[in-house]
N, C-alpha and C positions, 0 to 999 in steps of 0.2 A: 504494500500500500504506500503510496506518494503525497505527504498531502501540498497541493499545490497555493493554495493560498489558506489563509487564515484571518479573519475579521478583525484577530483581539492574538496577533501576536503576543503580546506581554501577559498575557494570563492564556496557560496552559493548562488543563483537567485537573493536571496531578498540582500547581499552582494555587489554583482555586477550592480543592479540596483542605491543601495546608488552611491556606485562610480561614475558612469556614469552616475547620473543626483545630486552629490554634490555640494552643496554654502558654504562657497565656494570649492575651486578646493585643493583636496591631489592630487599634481604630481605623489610624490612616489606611491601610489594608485593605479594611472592612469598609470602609469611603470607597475608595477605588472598585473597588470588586460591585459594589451595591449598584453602578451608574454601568454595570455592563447591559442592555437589554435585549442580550440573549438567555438571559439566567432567568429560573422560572420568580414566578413575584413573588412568591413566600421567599423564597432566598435572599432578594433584592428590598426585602421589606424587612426580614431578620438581619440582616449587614447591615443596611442602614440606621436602623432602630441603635444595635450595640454599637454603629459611629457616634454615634452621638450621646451614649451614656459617660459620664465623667467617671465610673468606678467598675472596678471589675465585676463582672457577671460572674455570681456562685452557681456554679454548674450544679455541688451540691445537693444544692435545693431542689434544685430542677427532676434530679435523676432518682430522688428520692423520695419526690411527691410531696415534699414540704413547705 
């Protein structure tokens, strides 16, 4: 397979996966990645949501239902 072009040179799958599942959080990252709109919106709406929080996200909580 060749791939001949690419929309979004600078973010590649395995790129955008770091991103989107990093420990901890690059905001500025999470900016970038969130204004790509090839990404589905739930993706594009979670990146930009945690660009914009001032404090680390407790995953925690999250994975633990609290």
């Amino acid at each position: 397979m060749i791939l001949h072009e690419s929309p979004n040179p600078d973010f590649s799958i395995v790129r955008a996966l770091d991103i989107m599942y990093a420990k901890p959080r690059n905001f500025a990252d999470d900016l970038l990645l969130s204004k790509l709109s090839q990404l589905s919106e739930s993706w594009r709406r979670s990146l930009a949501s945690r660009a914009t929080q001032n404090s680390r996200i407790n995953d925690a909580e999250r994975l633990t239902g609290q």
